[in-house]
C-alpha positions as CSV (number, residue, x, y, z in Angstrom):
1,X,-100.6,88.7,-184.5
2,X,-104.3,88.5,-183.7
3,X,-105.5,91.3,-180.8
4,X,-107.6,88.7,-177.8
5,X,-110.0,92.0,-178.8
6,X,-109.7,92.1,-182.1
7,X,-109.6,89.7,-185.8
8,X,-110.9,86.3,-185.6
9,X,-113.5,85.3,-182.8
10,X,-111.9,84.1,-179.8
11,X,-113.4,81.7,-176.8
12,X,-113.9,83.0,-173.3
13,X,-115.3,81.3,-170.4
14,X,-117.0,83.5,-167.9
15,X,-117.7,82.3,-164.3
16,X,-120.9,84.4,-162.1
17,X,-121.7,85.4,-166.3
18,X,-124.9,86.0,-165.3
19,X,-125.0,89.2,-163.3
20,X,-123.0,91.9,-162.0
21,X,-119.3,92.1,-163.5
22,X,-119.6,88.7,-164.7
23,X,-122.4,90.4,-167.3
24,X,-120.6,93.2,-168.1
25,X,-117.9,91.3,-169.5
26,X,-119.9,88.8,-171.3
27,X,-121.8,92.2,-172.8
28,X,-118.4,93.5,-173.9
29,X,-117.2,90.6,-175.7
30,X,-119.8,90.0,-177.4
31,X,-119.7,93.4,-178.8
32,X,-116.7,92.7,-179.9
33,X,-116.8,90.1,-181.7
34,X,-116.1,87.0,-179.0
35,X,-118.0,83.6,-178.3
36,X,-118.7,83.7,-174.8
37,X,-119.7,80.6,-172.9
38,X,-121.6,81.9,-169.5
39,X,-121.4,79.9,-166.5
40,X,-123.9,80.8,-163.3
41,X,-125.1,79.0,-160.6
42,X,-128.7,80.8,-161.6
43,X,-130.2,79.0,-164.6
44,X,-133.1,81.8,-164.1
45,X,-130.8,84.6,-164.6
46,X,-128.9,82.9,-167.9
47,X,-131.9,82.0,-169.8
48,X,-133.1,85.2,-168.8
49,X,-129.8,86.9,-170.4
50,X,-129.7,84.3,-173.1
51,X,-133.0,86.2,-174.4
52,X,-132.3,89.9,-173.7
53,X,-128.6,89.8,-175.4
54,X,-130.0,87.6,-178.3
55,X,-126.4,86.5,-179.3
56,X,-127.3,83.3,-181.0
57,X,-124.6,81.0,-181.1
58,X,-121.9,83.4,-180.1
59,X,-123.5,82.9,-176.2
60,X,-123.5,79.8,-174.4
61,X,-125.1,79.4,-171.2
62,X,-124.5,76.6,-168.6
63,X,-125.7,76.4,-165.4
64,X,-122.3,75.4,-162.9
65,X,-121.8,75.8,-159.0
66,X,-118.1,76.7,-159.3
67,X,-117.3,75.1,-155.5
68,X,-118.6,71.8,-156.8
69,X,-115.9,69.8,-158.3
70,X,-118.5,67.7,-160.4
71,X,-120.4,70.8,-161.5
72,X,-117.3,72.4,-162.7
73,X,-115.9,69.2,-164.3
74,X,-119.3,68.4,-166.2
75,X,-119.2,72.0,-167.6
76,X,-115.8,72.1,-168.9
77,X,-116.8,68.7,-170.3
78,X,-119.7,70.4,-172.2
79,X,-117.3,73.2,-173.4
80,X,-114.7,70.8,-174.4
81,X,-116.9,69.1,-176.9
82,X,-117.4,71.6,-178.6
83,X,-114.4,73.8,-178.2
84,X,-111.0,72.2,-178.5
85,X,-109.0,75.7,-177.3
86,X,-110.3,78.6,-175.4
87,X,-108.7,81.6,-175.3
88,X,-110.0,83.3,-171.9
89,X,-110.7,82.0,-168.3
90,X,-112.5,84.9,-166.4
91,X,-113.4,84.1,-163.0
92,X,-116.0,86.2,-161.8
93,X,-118.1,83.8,-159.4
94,X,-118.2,85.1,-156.0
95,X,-119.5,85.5,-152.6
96,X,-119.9,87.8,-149.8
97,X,-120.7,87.3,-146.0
98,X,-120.4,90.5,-143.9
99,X,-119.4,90.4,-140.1
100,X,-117.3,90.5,-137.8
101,X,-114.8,87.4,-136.9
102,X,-116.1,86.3,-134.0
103,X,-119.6,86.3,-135.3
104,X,-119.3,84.1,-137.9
105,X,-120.0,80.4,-138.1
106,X,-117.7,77.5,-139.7
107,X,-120.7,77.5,-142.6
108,X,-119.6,80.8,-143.6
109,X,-115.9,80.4,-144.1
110,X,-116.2,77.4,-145.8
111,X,-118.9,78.4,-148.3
112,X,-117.0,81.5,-149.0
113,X,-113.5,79.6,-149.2
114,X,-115.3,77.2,-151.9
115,X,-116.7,79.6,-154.2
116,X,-113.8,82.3,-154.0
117,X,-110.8,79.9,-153.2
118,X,-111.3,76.8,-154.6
119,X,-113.9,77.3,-157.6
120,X,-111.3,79.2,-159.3
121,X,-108.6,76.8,-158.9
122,X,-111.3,73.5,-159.9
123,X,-111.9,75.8,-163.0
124,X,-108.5,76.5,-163.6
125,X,-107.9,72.9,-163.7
126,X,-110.4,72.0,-165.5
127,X,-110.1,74.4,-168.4
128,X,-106.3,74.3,-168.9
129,X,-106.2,71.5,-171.5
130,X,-108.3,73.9,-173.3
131,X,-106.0,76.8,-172.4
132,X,-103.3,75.8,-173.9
133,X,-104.2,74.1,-176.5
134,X,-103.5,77.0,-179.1
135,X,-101.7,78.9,-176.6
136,X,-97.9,80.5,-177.1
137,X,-95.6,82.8,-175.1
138,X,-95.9,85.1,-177.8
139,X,-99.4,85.1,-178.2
140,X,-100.5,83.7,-174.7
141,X,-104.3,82.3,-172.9
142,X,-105.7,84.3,-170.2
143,X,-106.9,83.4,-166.9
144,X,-108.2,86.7,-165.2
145,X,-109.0,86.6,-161.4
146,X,-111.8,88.8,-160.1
147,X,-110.2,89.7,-156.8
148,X,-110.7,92.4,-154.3
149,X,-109.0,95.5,-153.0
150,X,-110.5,93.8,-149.5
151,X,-107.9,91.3,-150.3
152,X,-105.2,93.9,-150.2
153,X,-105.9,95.9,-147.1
154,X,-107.6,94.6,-144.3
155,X,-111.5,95.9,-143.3
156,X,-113.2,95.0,-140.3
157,X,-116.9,93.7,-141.2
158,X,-115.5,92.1,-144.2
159,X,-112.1,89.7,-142.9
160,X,-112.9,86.6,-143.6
161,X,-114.1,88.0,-147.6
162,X,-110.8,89.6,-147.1
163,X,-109.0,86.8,-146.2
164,X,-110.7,84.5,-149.2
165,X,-109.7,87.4,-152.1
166,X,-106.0,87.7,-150.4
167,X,-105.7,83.8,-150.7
168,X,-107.2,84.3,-154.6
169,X,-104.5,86.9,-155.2
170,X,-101.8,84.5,-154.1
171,X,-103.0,81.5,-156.3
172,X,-103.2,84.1,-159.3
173,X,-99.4,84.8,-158.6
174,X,-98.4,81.1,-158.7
175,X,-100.2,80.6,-161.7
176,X,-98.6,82.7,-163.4
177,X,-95.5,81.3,-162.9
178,X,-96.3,77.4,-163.8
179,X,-98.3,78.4,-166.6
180,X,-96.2,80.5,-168.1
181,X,-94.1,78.2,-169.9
182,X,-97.6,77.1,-171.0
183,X,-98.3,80.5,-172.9
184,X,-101.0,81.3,-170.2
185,X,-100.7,84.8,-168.1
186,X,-102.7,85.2,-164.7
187,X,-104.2,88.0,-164.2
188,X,-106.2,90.1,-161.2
189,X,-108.3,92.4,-161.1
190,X,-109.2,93.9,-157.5
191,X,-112.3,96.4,-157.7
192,X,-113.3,98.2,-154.8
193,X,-116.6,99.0,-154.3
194,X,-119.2,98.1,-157.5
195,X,-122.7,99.3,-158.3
196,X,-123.4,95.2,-158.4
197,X,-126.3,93.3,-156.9
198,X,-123.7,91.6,-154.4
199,X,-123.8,95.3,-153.2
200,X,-127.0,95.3,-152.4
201,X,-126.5,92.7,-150.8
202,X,-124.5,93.5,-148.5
203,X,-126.2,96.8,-147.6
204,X,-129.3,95.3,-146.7
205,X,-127.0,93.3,-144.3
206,X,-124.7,96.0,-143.6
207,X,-126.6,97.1,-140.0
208,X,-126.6,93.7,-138.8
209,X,-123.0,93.1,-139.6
210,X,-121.3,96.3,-138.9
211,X,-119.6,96.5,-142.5
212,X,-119.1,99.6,-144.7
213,X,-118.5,99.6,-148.4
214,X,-115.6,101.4,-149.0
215,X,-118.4,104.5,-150.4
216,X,-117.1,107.3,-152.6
217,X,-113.8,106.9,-153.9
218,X,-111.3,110.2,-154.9
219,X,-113.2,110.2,-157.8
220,X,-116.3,111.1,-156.5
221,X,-118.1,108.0,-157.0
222,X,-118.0,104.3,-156.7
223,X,-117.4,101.7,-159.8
224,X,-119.6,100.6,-162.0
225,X,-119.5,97.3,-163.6
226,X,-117.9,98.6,-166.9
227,X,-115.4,100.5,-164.4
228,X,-114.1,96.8,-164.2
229,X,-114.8,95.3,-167.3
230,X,-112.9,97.1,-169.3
231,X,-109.8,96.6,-166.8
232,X,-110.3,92.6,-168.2
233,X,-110.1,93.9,-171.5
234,X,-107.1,95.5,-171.3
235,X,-106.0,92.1,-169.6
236,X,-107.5,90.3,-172.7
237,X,-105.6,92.7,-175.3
238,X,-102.3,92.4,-176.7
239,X,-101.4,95.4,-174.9
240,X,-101.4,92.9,-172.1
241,X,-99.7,89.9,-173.3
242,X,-96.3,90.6,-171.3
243,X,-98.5,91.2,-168.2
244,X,-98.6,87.9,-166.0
245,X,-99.1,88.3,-162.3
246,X,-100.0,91.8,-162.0
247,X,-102.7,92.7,-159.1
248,X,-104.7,95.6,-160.6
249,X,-106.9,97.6,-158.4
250,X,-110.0,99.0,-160.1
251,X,-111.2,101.5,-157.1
252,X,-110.5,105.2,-158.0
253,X,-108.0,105.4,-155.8
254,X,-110.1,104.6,-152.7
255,X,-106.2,102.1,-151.6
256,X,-104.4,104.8,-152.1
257,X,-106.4,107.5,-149.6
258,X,-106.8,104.7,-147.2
259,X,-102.7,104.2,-147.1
């Protein structure tokens, strides 16, 4: 049976593929042998990876705004024509707006529901016929979740993120059970704190919006992006292929001191 790592090149699609995690992985497949289409709302930061990976045809890049139904549907179009099956859905797209409750506006929840809530389930949709195409129980798809350990225990500064990533973690749970019969597992994985530019982001808001990053876990420092990306390719290996539903926190151990 073929490793999702290993043997023949395999098809992933890779949502936020542009920058932070989203890169990594798309850095670590290739290396190993995958076709990676890339999908970021940035067409700057694609063609600018496009060129400093130098993958050839074994990279695709499309520019798609995962909380736009049409977006996502014309990209999964584009894939489609070219791919019948895929063999990964990695949904890495996400987005961040520090502060407290009351503070925020109605804008703010509902850009962060669309892009963490419902841009993973329009892409889910849109790529299962692809999914399954040469998918079996024994030898099953992916779809891997980019959650949050936010999403697990609550943090003030950071609730309505929180709230977005705990939603994420429930539709990853029902997934996996209606698509099992499919031959598709759902995955998460729940980082804590990342060396990512989303960090950055948020620190340069972090005075105004009285958030924290989680800072230093047990280990003695925080993630970097291959911290994570190679807890998707565990999820991607056969090792994994009996593991549907599983939440998987990628945080030194930063839950556990908290609990």
């Amino acid at each position: 049976m073929n490793s999702r790592t290993d043997g023949p090149k395999h098809i992933a699609v890779v949502t936020g593929g542009a920058s932070g995690i989203g890169r990594c992985v798309v850095e670590r497949l290739l290396a190993r042998a995958w076709r990676v289409w890339a999908l970021d709302i940035s067409q700057e930061r694609l063609a600018q990876m496009a060129q400093e990976l130098n993958a050839g045809e074994d990279l695709r890049v499309l520019d798609c705004d995962v909380s736009d139904a049409t977006s996502v549907k014309r990209s999964f179009a584009t894939i489609r024509r070219e791919m019948t099956s895929i063999d990964a859905l990695v949904c890495s797209a996400g987005m961040i707006r520090p502060g407290a409750l009351i503070t925020h506006s109605p804008a703010d929840l509902e850009s962060m529901l669309a892009v963490n809530v419902k841009g993973p389930w329009l892409c889910v949709h849109e790529a299962l016929p692809a999914l399954k195409q040469d998918a079996s129980t024994d030898n099953p798809a992916r779809i891997i979740f980019l959650g949050s350990v936010t999403g697990m225990v609550p943090k003030a500064g950071s609730g309505f993120y929180g709230a977005t990533k705990s939603a994420l973690h429930t539709l990853a749970s029902v997934f996996a059970v209606e698509l099992a019969a499919l031959g598709i597992t759902t995955n998460v994985v729940a980082p804590g704190t990342v060396d990512t530019p989303m960090r950055d982001q948020v620190l340069s808001a972090s005075n105004a919006s009285g958030y924290r990053t989680y800072g230093t876990s047990p280990l003695g420092r925080i993630a970097q992006p291959d911290d994570v990306a190679g807890a998707v390719l565990y999820l991607l290996s056969d090792a994994a292929r009996y593991v549907n539903g599983a939440i998987l926190p990628v945080d030194g151990g930063s839950r556990a001191a908290l609990t």
